[in-house]
N, C-alpha and C positions, 0 to 999 in steps of 0.2 A: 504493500500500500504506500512506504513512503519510499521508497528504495529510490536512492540517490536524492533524498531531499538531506536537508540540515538544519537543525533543529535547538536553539539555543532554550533553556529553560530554566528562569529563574528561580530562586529560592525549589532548585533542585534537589538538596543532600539529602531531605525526608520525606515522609507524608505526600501531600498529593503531587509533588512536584517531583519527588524519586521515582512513583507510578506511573505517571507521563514519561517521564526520560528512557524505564525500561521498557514499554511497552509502544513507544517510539524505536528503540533498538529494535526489538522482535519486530518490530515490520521493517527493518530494514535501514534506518536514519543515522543520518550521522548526528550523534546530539552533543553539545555544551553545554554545562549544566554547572550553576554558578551559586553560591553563598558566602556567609561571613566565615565559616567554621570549614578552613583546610584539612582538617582530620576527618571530619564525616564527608568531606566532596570526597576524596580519597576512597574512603570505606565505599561508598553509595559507586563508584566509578569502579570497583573493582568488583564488587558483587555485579555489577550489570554486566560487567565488559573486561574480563580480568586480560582481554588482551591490551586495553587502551588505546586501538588502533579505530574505534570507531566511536565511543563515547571519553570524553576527556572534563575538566573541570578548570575555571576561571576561580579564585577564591575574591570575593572583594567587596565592598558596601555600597549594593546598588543603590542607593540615593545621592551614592555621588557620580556628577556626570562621567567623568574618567573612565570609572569601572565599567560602564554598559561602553564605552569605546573602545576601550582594553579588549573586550570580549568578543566584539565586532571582529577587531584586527587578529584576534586568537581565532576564531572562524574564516575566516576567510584565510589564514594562513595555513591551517589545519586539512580544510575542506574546502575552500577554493569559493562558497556560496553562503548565505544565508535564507533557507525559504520561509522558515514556519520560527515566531517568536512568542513563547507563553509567559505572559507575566503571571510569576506565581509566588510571589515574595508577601508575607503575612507576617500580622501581630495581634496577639488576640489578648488580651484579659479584662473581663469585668471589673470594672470600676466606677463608682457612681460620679454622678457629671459635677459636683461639684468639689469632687476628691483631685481631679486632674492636675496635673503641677504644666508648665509652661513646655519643661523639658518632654515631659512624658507622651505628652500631643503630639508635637512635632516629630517625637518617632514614630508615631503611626502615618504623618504627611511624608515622611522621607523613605521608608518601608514602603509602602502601596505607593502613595501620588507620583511622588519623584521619581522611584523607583519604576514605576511606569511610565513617566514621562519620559524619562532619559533612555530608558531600554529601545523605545519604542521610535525615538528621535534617531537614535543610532542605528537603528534598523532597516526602516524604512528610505531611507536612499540608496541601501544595498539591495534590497526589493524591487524597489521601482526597476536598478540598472538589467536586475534579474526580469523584467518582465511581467513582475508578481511577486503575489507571496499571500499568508495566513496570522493574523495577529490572535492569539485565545487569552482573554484574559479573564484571572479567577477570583470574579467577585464574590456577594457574598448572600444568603437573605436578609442578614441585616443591614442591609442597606437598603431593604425593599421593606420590609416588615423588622419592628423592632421586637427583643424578649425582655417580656416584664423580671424573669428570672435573672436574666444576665446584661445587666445595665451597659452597654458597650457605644456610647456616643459617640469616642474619637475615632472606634473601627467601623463601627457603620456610617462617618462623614468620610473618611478615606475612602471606606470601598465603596459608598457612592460617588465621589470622583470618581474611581475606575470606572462603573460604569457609564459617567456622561463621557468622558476620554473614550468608549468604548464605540460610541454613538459619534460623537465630534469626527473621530479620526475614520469611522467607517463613508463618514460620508465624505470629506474632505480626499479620501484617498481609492475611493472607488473609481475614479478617470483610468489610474495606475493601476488595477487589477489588484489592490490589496485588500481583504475581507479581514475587518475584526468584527470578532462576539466576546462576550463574554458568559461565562457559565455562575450560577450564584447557588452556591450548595446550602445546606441547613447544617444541621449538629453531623461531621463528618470525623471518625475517630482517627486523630494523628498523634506527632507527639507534640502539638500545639499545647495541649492542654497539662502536660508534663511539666509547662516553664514556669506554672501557676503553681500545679498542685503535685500532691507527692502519687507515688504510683497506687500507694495503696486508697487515697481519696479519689482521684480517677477511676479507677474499679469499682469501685462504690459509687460514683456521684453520675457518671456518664451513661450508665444504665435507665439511668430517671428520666434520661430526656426521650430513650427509645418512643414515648408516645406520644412526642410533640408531631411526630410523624406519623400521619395518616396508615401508609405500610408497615408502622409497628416494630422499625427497627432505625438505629443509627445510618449513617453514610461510610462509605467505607474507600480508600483511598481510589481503588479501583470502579466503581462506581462514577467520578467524576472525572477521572482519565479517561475513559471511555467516550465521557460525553463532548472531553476537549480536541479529543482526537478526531471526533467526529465533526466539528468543527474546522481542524486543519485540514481534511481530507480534501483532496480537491477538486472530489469528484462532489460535492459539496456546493458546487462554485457561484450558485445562485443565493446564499444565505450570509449577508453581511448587516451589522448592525443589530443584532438581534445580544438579547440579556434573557441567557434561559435559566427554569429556576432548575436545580437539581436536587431537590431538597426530600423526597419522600413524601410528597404532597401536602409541605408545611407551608407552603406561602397560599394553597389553594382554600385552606378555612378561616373561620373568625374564632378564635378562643376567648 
């Protein structure tokens, strides 16, 4: 399905962004797959690809512009192209909106907004020269619907950025053959939730949300890989602009 494309994917080394990267491999992709933390790009790059002849790793803090150019020039030096770009860089933690401190916001503006912005900035004129290309980015439902349980202001104003940038840039760059979507999952189990709570509250607390969703169970990393790839595919080539939810049927009721 992707075979001979290349495939850079941010906040790559776990969770929903390790799932894309490998299952971008199995069909065939060259992928780059990028984070803050060199020791799990490493692990995540050698479980996928222990030859490292087709999936490789950029380490660096994509909200700074540098890093998404860096990554560019390691693709294109690697693999010769850039076709399909996933913004998949995330921060999650509940915090009620008037706990925020000034620092703490701005990492969620520089993690999602920037990080999408700049990713997507550096991308996109290597696209165009290609002909095309596929932007997937992974919003959120709380940026469509908010949880009374889990008060998260600064990451549902981030990842509703993502999705206007989703929409801005699909129309803006449709002339060019470029298709972005976005995909917005509900309670999906990573180790997002790991940076909050310890394992043994995870195992206990993440089970309660199974019934926020209509199907009665959690998201699962594969589950919204699926939906992104679906997305990149470009056989696809008619669907740009579009914020799908992937959630288990959580943005479809009123509670």
């Amino acid at each position: 399905m992707f075979k001979y494309k290349t495939a850079i994917v941010t906040g790559g080394g776990s969770g929903i962004g390790k799932e894309v990267a490998k299952q971008l491999f199995q069909e065939g992709a060259n992928v780059i797959i990028n984070g803050r933390r060199e020791n799990i790009l490493k692990e995540t790059v050698k479980e996928i690809d222990p030859s490292g002849n087709k999936v490789i790793y950029y380490a660096g803090d994509i909200g700074k512009k540098e890093t998404s150019e860096n990554i560019v020039k390691k693709a294109n030096e690697n693999f010769g192209s850039i076709d399909i770009l996933i913004n998949n860089t995330g921060k999650f933690k509940p915090t009620p909106f008037l706990e925020y401190g000034e620092e703490d916001f701005e990492s969620y503006l520089d993690t999602i907004v920037k990080g999408t912005f700049f990713a997507s900035q550096a991308v996109i004129p290597e696209m165009i020269k290609n002909g095309g290309g596929s932007i997937v980015n992974t919003g959120s439902m709380w940026a469509i619907n908010p949880v009374e349980a889990t008060p998260s202001s600064a990451y549902s104003a981030a990842m509703a950025s993502r999705h206007a940038l989703t929409k801005n840039l699909a129309i803006e760059f449709a002339k060019d053959n470029i298709r972005v979507n976005a995909v917005a999952p509900a309670v999906v189990e990573t180790p997002i939730y790991n940076t909050f709570m310890s394992d043994e509250e995870v195992k206990e607390v993440l089970p309660t949300f199974n019934d926020l969703h209509p199907l009665q169970r959690n998201g699962l990393p594969e589950d919204i890989a699926k939906a992104i790839l679906f997305f990149a595919n470009e056989e696809n080539s008619w669907i740009t602009g579009v914020i799908m939810p992937v959630d288990g049927g959580a943005s479809s009721r009123i509670r």
